[in-house]
Steps between C-alpha positions, in 0.01 A plus 500: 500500500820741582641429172126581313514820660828617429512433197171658439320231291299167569642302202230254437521185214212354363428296152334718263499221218266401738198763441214635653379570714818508700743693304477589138581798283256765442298460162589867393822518651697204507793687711256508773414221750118427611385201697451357893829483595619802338220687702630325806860536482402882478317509821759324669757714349333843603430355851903430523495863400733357145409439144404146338739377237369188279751247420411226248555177580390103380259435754649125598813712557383790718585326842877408366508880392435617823690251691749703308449816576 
């Protein structure tokens, strides 16, 4: 939690390959990131007082990602 503060961002992985309604791209804005999680990881992120930053990641290897650090 120390480090997420200092370093001002919640870095946050999810599988986007995956779709909707978790985390996809916006239909008119690809660049842009809609979905469950990415409305989650923003609440937690302005709770923490930090900003949310969406890594991609193969959802089988998410936990070995953030085993990882």
């Amino acid at each position: 939690l120390e480090r997420v503060k200092k370093s001002g961002k919640l870095v946050w992985g999810a599988d986007q390959e995956g779709g909707g309604p978790f985390v996809y791209a916006k239909e008119d804005d690809p660049n842009t990131l809609i979905g469950f999680e990415v409305e989650l990881a923003d609440l937690i992120a302005a709770k923490l007082g930090v900003k949310a930053e969406f890594k991609q990641g193969q959802w089988e290897k998410l936990p070995d990602v953030l085993d990882r650090g």
